[in-house]
C-alpha positions in Angstrom: 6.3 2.2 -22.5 3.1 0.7 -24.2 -0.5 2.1 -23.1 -2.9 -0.2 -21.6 -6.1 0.0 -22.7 -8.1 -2.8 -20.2 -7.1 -4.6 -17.2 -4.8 -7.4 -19.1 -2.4 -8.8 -18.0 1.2 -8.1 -18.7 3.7 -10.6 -19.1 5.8 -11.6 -16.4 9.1 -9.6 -17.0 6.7 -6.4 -17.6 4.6 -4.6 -15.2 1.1 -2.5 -15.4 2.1 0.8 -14.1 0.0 3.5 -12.8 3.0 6.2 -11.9 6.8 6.0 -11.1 7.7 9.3 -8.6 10.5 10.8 -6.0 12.1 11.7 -4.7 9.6 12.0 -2.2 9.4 10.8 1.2 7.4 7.6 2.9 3.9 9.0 4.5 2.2 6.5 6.7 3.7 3.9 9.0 7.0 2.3 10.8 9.2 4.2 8.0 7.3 7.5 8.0 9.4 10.6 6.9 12.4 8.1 5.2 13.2 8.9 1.6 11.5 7.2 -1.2 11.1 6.4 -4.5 7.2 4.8 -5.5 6.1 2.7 -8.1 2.4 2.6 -8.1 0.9 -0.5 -9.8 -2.4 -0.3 -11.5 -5.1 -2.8 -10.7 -6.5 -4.3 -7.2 -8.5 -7.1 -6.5 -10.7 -5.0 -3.5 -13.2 -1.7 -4.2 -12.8 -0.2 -1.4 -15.1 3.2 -1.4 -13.2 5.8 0.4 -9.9 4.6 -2.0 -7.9 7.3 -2.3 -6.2 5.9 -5.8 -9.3 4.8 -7.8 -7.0 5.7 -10.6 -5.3 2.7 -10.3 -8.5 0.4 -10.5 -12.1 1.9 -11.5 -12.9 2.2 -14.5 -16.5 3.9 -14.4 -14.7 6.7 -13.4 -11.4 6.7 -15.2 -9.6 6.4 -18.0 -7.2 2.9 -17.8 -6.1 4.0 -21.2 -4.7 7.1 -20.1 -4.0 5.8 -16.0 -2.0 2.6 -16.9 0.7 1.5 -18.8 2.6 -1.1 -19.3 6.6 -1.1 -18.9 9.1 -3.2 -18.7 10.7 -4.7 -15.5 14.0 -3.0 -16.7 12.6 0.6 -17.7 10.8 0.6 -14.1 14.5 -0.7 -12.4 16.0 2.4 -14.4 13.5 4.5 -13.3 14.2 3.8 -9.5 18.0 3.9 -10.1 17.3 7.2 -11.7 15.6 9.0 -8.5 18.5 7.2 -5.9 16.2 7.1 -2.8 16.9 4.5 -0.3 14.1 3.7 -0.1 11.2 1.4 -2.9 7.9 2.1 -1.8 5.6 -0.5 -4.2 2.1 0.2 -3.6 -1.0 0.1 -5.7 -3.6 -0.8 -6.5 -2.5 -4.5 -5.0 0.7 -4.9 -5.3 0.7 -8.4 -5.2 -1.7 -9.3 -8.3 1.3 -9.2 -10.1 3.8 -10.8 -7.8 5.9 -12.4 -10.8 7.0 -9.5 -11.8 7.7 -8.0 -8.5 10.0 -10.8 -8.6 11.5 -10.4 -11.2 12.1 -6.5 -10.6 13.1 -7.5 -6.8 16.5 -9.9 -8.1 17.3 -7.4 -10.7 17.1 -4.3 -8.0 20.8 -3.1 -7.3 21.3 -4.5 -3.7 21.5 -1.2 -1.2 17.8 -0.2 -2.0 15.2 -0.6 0.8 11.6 -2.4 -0.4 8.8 -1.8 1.3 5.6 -3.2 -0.2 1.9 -1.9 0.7 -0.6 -4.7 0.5 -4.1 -5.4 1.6 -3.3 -8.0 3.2 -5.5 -10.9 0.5 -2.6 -12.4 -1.1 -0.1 -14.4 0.6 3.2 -13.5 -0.8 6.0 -16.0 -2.7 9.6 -16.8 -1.1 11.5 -14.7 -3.6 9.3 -11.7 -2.6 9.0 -12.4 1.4 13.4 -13.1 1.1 13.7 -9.4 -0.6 11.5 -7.2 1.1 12.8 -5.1 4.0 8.6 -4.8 5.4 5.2 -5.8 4.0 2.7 -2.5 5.2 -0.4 -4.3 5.2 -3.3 -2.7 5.3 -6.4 -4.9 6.2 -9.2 -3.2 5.2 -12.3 -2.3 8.2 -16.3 -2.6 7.5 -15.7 0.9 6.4 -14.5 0.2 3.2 -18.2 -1.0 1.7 -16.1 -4.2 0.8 -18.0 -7.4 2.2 -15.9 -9.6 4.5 -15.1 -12.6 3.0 -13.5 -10.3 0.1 -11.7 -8.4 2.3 -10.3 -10.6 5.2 -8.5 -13.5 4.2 -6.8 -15.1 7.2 -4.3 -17.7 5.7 -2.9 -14.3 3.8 -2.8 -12.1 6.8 -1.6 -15.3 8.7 1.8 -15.6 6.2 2.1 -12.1 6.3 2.4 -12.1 10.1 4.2 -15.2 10.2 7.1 -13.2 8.2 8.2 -11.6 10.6 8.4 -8.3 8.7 4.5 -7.1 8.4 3.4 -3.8 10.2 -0.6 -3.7 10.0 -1.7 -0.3 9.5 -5.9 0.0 9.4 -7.4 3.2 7.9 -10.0 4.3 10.4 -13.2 7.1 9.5 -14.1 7.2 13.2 -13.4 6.1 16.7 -16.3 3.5 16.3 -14.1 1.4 13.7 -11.4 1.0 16.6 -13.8 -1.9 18.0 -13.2 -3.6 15.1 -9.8 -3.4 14.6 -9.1 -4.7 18.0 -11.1 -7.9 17.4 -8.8 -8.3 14.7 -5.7 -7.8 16.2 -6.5 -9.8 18.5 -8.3 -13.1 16.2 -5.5 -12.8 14.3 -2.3 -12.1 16.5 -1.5 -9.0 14.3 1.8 -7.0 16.0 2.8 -4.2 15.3 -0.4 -2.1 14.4 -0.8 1.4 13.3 -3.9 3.4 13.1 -4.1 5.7 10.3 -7.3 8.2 10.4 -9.0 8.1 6.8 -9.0 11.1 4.8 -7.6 12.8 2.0 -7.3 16.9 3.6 -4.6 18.1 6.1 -8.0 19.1 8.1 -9.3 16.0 8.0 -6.1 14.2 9.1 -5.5 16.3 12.1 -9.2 15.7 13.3 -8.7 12.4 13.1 -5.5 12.4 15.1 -7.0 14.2 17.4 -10.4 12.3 17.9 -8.7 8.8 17.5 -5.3 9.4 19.9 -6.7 8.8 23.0 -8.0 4.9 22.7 -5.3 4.2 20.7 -2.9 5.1 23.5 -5.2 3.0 25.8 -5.1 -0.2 23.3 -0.7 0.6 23.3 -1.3 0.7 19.1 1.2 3.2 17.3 -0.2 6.1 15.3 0.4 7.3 11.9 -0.7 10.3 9.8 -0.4 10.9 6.3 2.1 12.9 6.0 2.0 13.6 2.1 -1.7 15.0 2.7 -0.6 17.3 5.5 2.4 19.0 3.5 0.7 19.0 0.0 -3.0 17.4 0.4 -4.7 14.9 -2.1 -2.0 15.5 -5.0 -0.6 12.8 -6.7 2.8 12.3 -7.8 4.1 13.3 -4.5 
């Protein structure tokens, strides 16, 4: 495992890692509750403001140094094989900034393994990745995230997502005001299934937002997801 001290770029049969932990269990979304290993990547091509893993990205407030390293496609396979869950949860950062890799990682995973992969929905996805992966959770990001739109809505991305037939969109929302917005999305860009997922990074928070949010999502027929890793431990990592 080498340290990275910047945001270059590893070679394709390595990946830039920002944490490898489980067994743990999947928090938001269609496999909430399943057991899990994750492998955080480091780096992401949107700076969003309410991110919850700024570790994994900005550097005026962290350390890449000490956030990020680089590994080895094998060490991380190892690493995943060491934990046993059932279940790869690759998230980031943006996953798919390094999609090579991922690929790489992917036909050298032992077959058996679930992969789920958390995107933002920017990057459209290669065949080996889009053959392997048992769901894409994409995650278009809202108005809310301070990010401006062309940056943050690419529709030929969220289009080959869709068109996979394995995408589940999942939007964070800070208030029943954003829920406007993600229905004009869902319904400019045929997204199916979507999940709402209040923002916030305290069980208090998450519950409030259940609570407030619940009752127009049940009128739009959307699913609903909390976070369950901040309700049983709040905003720890590694967990």
């Amino acid at each position: 495992m080498t340290s990275i001290a910047n945001a270059a770029r590893a070679p394709e049969t390595s990946l830039v890692v920002s944490e490898i932990f489980g067994p743990t269990w999947q928090g938001e979304g269609p496999s909430l509750g399943r057991l899990a290993v994750f492998l955080r990547l480091g780096h992401c091509n949107l700076t969003c403001e309410w991110c919850d893993t700024p570790y994994t990205w900005d550097w005026t407030r962290h350390d890449a140094a000490a956030e990020l390293s680089v590994v080895t496609v094998d060490y991380a396979v190892r690493e995943v094989v060491r934990v046993g869950a059932p279940l790869l949860v690759i998230t980031g950062g943006e996953p798919l900034m390094q999609q090579q890799a991922l690929g790489v990682l992917l036909a050298r995973l032992p077959r058996g393994v679930d992969v789920e992969i958390e995107t933002n929905g920017t990057i459209i996805p290669g065949e080996e990745i889009r053959a392997r992966v048992a769901r894409f959770n994409v995650s278009p990001k809202l108005a809310n995230a301070g990010v401006r739109d062309a940056k943050r809505l690419k529709p030929r991305a969220l289009a080959a997502l869709n068109a996979t037939g394995k995408a589940a969109f999942k939007f964070v929302v800070s208030s029943a005001d954003d829920l406007a917005e993600v229905r004009g999305l869902v319904e400019e860009h045929s997204l199916k299934p979507v999940y709402i997922m209040p923002e916030g990074t305290t069980p208090e928070a998450i519950l409030h937002g259940l609570r407030e949010l619940s009752p127009t999502i049940l009128e739009y027929g959307w699913n609903i997801t909390p976070r369950l890793h901040v309700l049983i431990w709040g905003d720890r990592r590694g967990v």
